[in-house]
Each structure stands twice: as C-alpha cells, then as structure tokens.
C-alpha positions as a LaTeX table, in Angstrom:
\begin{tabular}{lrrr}
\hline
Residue & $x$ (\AA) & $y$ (\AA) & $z$ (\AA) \\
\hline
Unk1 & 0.00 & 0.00 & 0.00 \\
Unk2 & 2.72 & 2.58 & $-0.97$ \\
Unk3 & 4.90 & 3.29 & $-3.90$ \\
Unk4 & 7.81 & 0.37 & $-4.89$ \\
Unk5 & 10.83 & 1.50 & $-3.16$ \\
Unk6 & 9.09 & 2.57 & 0.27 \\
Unk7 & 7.86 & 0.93 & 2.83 \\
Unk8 & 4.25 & $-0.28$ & 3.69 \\
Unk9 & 1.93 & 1.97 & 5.79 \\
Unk10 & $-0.49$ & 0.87 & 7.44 \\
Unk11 & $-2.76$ & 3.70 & 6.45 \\
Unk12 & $-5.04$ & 4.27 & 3.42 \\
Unk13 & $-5.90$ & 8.06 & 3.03 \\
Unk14 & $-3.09$ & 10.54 & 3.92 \\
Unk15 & $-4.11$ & 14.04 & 5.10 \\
Unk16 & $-0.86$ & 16.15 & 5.03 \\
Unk17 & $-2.13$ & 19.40 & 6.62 \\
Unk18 & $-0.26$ & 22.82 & 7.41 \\
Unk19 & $-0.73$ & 24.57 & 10.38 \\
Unk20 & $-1.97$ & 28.08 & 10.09 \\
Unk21 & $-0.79$ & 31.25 & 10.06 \\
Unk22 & 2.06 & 32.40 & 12.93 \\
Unk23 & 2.97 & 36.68 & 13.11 \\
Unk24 & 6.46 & 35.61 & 11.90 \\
Unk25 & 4.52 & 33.84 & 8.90 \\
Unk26 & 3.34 & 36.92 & 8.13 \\
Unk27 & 6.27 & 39.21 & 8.59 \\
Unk28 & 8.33 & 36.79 & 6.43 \\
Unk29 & 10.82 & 35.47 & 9.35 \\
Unk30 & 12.11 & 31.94 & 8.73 \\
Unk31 & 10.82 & 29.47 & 11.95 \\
Unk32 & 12.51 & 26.32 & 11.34 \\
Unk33 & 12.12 & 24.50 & 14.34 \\
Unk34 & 11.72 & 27.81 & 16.93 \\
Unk35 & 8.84 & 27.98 & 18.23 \\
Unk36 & 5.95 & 30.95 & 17.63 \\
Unk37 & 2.74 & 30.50 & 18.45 \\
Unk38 & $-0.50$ & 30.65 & 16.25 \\
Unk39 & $-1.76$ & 34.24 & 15.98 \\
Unk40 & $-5.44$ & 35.31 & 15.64 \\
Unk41 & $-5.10$ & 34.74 & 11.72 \\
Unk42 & $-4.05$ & 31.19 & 12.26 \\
Unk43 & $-6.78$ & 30.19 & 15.07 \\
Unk44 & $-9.59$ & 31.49 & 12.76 \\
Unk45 & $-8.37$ & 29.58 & 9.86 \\
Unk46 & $-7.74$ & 26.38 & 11.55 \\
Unk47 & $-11.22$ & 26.81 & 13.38 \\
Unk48 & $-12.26$ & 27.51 & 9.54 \\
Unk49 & $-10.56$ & 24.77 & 7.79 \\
Unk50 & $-11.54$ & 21.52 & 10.62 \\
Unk51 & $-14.86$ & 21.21 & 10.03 \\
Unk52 & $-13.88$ & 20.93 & 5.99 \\
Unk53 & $-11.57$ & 18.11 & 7.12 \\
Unk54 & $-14.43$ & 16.55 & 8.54 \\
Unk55 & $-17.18$ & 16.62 & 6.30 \\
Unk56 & $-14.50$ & 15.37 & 3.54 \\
Unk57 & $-14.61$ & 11.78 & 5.23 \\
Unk58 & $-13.03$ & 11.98 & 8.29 \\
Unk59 & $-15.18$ & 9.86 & 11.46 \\
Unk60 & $-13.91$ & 9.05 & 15.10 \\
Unk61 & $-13.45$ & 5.57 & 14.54 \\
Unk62 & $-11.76$ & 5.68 & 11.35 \\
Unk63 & $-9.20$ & 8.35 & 12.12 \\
Unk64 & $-5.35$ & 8.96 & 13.32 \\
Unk65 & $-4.62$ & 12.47 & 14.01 \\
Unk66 & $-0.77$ & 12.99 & 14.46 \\
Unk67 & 1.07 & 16.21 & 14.61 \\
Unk68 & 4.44 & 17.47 & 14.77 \\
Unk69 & 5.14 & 18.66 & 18.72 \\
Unk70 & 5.85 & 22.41 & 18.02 \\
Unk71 & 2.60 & 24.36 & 19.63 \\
Unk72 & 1.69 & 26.20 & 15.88 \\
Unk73 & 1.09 & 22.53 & 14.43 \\
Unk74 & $-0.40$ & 20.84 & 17.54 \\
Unk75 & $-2.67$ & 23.87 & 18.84 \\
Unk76 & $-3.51$ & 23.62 & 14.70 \\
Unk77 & $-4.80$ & 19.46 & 15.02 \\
Unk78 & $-6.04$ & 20.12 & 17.97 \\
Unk79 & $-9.09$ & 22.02 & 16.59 \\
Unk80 & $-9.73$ & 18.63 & 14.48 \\
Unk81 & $-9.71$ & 16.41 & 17.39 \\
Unk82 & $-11.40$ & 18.67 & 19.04 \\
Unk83 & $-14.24$ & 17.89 & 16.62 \\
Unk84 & $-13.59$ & 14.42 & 16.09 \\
Unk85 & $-13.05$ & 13.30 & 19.90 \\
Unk86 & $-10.40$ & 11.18 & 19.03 \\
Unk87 & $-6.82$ & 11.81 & 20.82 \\
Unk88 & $-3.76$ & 14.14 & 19.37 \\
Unk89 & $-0.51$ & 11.96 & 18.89 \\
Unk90 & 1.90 & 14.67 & 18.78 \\
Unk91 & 5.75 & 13.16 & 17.16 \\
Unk92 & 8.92 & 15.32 & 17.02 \\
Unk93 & 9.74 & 13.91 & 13.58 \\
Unk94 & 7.22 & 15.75 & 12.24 \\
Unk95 & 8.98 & 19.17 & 13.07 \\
Unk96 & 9.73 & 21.51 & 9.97 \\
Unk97 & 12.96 & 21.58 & 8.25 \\
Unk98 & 15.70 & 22.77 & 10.71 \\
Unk99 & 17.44 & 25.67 & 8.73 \\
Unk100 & 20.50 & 26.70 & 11.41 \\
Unk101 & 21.72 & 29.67 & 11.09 \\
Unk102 & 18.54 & 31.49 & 9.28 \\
Unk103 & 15.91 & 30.72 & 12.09 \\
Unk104 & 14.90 & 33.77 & 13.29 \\
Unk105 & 15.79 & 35.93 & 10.48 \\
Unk106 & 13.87 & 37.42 & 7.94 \\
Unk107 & 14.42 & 37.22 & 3.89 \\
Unk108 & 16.12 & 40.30 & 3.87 \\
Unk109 & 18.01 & 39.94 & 6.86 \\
Unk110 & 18.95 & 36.58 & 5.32 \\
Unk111 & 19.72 & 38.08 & 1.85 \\
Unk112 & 21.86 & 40.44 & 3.34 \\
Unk113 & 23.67 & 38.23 & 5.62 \\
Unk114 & 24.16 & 35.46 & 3.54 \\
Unk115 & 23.80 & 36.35 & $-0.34$ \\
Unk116 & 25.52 & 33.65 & $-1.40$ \\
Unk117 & 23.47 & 30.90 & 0.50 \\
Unk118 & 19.73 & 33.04 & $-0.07$ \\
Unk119 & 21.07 & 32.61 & $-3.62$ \\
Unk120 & 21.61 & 29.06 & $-3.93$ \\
Unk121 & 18.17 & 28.63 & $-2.19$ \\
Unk122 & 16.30 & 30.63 & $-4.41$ \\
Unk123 & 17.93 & 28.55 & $-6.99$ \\
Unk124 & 16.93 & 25.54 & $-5.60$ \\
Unk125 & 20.38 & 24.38 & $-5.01$ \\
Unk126 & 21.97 & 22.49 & $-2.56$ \\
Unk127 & 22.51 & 25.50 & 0.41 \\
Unk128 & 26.60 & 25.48 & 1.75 \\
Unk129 & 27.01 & 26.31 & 5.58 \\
Unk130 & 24.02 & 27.05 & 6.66 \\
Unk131 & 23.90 & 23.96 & 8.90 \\
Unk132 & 20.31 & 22.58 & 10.24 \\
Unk133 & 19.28 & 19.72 & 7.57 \\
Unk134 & 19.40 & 18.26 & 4.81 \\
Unk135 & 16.12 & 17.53 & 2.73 \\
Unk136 & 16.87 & 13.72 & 2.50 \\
Unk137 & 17.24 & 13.50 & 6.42 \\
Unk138 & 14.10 & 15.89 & 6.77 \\
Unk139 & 12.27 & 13.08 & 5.07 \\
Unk140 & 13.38 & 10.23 & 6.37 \\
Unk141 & 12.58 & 11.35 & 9.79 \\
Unk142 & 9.19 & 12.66 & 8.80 \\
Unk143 & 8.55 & 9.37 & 6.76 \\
Unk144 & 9.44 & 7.44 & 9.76 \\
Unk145 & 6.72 & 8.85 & 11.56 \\
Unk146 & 4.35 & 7.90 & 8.87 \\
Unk147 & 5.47 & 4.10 & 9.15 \\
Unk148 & 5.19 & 4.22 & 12.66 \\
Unk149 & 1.22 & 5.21 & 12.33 \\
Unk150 & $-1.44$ & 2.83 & 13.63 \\
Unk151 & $-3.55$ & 0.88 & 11.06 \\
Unk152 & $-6.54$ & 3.09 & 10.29 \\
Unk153 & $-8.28$ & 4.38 & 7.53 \\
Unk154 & $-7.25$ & 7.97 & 7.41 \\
Unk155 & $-4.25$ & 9.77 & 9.18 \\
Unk156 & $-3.98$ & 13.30 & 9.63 \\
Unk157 & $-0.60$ & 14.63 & 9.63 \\
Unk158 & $-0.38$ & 17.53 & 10.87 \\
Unk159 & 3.12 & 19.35 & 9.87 \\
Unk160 & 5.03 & 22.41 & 8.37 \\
Unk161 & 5.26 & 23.52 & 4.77 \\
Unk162 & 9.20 & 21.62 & 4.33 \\
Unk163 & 8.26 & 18.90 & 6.05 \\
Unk164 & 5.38 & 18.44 & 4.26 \\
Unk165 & 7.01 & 18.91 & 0.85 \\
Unk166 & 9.44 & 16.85 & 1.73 \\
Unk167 & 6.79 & 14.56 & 2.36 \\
Unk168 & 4.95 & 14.33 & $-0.67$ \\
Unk169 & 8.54 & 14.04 & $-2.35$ \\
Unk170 & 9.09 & 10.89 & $-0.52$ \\
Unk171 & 5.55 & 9.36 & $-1.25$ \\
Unk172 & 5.34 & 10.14 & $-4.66$ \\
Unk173 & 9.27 & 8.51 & $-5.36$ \\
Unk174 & 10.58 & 12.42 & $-7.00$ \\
Unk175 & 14.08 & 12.71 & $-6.79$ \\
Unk176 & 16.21 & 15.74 & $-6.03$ \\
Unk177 & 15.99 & 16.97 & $-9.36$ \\
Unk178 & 12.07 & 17.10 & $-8.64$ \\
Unk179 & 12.00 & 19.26 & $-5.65$ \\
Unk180 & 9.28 & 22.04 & $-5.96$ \\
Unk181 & 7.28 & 20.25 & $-8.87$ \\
Unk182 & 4.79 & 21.60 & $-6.75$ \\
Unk183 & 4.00 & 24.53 & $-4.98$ \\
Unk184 & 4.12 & 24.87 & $-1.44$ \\
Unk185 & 1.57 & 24.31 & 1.23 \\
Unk186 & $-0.02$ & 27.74 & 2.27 \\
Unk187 & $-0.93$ & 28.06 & 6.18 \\
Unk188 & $-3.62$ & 25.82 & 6.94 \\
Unk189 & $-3.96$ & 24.39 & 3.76 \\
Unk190 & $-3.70$ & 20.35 & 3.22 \\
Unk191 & $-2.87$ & 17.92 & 0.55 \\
Unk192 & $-4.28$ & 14.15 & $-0.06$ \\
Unk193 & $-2.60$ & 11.16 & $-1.12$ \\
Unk194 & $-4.15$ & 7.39 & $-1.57$ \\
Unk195 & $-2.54$ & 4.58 & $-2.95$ \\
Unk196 & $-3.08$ & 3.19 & $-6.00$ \\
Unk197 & $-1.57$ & 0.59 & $-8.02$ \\
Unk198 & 1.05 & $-0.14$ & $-5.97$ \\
Unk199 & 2.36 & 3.86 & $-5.61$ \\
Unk200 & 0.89 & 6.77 & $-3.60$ \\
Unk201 & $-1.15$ & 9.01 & $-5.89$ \\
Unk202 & $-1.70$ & 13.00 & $-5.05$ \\
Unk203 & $-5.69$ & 13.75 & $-5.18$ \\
Unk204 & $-5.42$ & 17.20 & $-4.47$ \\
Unk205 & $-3.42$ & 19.70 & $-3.48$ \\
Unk206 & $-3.15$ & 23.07 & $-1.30$ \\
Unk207 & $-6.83$ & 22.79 & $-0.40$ \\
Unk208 & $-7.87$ & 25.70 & 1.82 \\
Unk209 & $-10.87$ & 27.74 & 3.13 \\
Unk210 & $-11.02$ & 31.31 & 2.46 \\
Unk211 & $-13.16$ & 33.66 & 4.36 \\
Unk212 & $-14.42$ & 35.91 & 1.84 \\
Unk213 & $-14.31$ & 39.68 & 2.43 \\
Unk214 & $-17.16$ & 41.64 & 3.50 \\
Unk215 & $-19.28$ & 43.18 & 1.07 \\
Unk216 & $-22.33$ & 45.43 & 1.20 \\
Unk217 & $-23.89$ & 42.53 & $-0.46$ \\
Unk218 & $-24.12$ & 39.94 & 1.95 \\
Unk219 & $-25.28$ & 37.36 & $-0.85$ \\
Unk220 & $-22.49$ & 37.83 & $-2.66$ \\
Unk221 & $-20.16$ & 36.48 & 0.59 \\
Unk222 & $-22.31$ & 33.62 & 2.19 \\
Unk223 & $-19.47$ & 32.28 & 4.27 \\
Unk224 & $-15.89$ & 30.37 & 3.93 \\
Unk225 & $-15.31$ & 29.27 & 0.05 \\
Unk226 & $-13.17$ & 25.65 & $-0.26$ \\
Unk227 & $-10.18$ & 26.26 & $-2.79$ \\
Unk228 & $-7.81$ & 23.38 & $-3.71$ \\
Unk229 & $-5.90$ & 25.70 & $-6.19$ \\
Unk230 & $-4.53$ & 28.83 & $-5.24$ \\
Unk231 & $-4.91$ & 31.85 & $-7.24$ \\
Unk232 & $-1.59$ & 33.26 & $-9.00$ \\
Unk233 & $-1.53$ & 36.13 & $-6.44$ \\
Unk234 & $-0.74$ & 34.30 & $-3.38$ \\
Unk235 & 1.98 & 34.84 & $-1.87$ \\
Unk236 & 3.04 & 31.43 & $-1.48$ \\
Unk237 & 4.59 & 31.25 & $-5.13$ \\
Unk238 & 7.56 & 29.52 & $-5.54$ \\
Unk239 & 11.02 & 31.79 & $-6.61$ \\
Unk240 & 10.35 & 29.69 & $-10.24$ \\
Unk241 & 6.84 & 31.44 & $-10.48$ \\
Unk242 & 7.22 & 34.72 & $-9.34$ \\
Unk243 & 9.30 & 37.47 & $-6.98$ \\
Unk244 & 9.82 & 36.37 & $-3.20$ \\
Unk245 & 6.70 & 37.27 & $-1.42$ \\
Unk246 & 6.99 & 39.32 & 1.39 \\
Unk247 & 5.16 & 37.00 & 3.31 \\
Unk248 & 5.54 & 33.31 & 4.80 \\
Unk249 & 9.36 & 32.68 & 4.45 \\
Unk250 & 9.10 & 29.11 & 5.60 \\
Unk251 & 6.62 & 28.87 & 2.16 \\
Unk252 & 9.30 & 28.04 & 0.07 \\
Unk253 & 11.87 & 25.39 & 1.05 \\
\hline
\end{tabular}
C-alpha cells in the first residue's frame, strides 16, 4: 500500500495538513524549528478549515490524528480532534525543516547576511554552511513517523510547509531533481494522497478555506469558500513562479 521502493503503511488516506498562520509567517521570518505561536489569523483559519476536514470523510473511529510537537502545528490538530473526539498523537519527527543559522531571520536579513546561500536557495540548489538539515534526512525522519502510524483508515498529519514537501517528495518517489514540482503548502492548507496501483497518488493539493471579504452585499459572501488551487496572487509562489513574497518565508523550502 505505498509506492515500490518505500515501505508499507499501514494507512489508506493521507491528510498532510499545514498549520496556520504564525505573526512571523506573516512578517516573512524563517521558523525552522523555533517555536511561535499561532496568531489570531491562524486560530480562525484552523477553526475555519476543521470542520472541511471533517465533512470530507473523516469519522472518530476511522481516524489517526498525528502532529508534529511544536505548539503552531499541535494547537492547529487540535481544533480537528477537538471535533472528532479522538486523541492528538503529537511526534517530534514531524517538526519543519531545521534551517541553522537562518531561524529567526527574515528574507532580507537573510539576503543580506548570507547572499551567497539566499542565492543558492532561491535557486533551488543544494545550500553550503548554513547547517540545520538536509532535505533527505528531513524526510526520512518525517517518513518514519508515517510508518510508525497505527492501522486506520485515514491519518492526519499535521506538519510544516518543508516537512510536508518533503513529504509528498518521498511518497510520490521524485528525486532531487524534482523538488518544488509543486508549490508549497499555504498556512492551513492540506494535501491528499491514496494509494493506488502499488504507488501513492496526489488527489489534491493546497486545499484551503477562504473567508471571503465583506461586502455590502451579503449574498455575494455567504461564508468560507473551499479552494484546492490557489490563485496566482498568493503569496506562497515559488522563486520559479514569481518574486519572493513578502510574506511566509518558511513557504518556500
């Protein structure tokens, strides 16, 4: 029940979900594996996005709900259990990439610090001296986690944009020369995988609930809109589509 080179799980729906939105997500300061919290942003949209989860399939007795241990993921699945009544299994594997010497900083801090590095990793090259990890060991650990999940119908992982790339790198068997064939997760948004045919197949991608704006018409903004594409204007773009947003520097890994 996973792709030819891998392992078996012992689960058949994967839920890889982002947690939402911290201030230093929105100021654009690489987080790694420090630890801000949620801000009010990131608690409405994870309040918005659970009951989505749940409607898509999700039931008490058929559900895992794991997350990494840092408190923007698990306060994130714990709106989900929450819901569900089932348990939070929080794992440290699950943590996001660890990036060394650039937690903390900002884009431009790091640009200006380190041009030669924030060049390489806009390039999607291998990144010299920066310490933390490397992506191969930031899945392996993650994927770990994933092997180590109870049988069950559906886990919910709960986990960082890196890690979760690095994830769906792993399950779908794309080598190095593959990384960022797809975009990155935005906060609170959530990917699905199944297998099928003896691989793991991707069923949709950065899914998310938007609250739309208010308008003098209130028929014309009934309430949270489900989006499993995200419009060229986010901010979450990788440095192949667009400028470096301003935004989110943990987006793009």
């Amino acid at each position: 029940m996973t792709g030819a080179g891998l392992p078996a799980l012992a689960v058949r729906r994967l839920v890889l979900w982002r947690h939402g939105r911290t201030e230093w997500n929105a100021t654009g300061r690489f987080q790694g594996q420090l630890d801000p919290p949620l801000d009010e942003e990131g608690r409405n949209q994870a309040v918005l996005a659970a009951p989505h989860l749940v409607a898509s399939g999700l039931s008490p007795d058929e559900t895992v709900v794991v997350s990494s241990d840092l408190s923007r993921a698990a306060e994130t699945a714990a709106t989900l259990t929450g819901l569900l009544g089932v348990p939070l299994r929080l794992d440290e594997r699950l943590r996001e990439h660890g990036m060394g010497s650039w937690e903390g900083l900002t884009r431009a801090e790091v640009a200006e610090r380190f041009p030669d590095q924030y060049a390489d990793w806009m390039g999607g090259r291998p990144i010299r001296g920066r310490g933390g990890e490397e992506p191969s060991a930031v899945a392996d650990r993650a994927f770990a986690a994933l092997v180590d999940l109870p049988e069950a119908p559906v886990a919910v992982v709960v986990t960082h944009g890196g890690t979760a790339g690095r994830l769906m790198e792993r399950l779908l068997e794309l080598g190095p020369d593959h990384r960022r064939v797809f975009g990155p997760l935005g906060n609170c948004a959530w990917s699905e995988l199944v297998p099928q045919g003896g691989r793991w197949r991707l069923l949709r991608h950065n899914a998310s609930v938007l609250q739309l704006p208010e308008t003098a018409d209130a028929a014309l903004a009934p309430g949270p809109v489900l989006r499993a594409v995200p419009s060229p204007a986010d901010g979450d773009a990788t440095p192949e589509d667009a400028p470096p947003p301003v935004s989110d520097a943990d987006a793009v890994l």
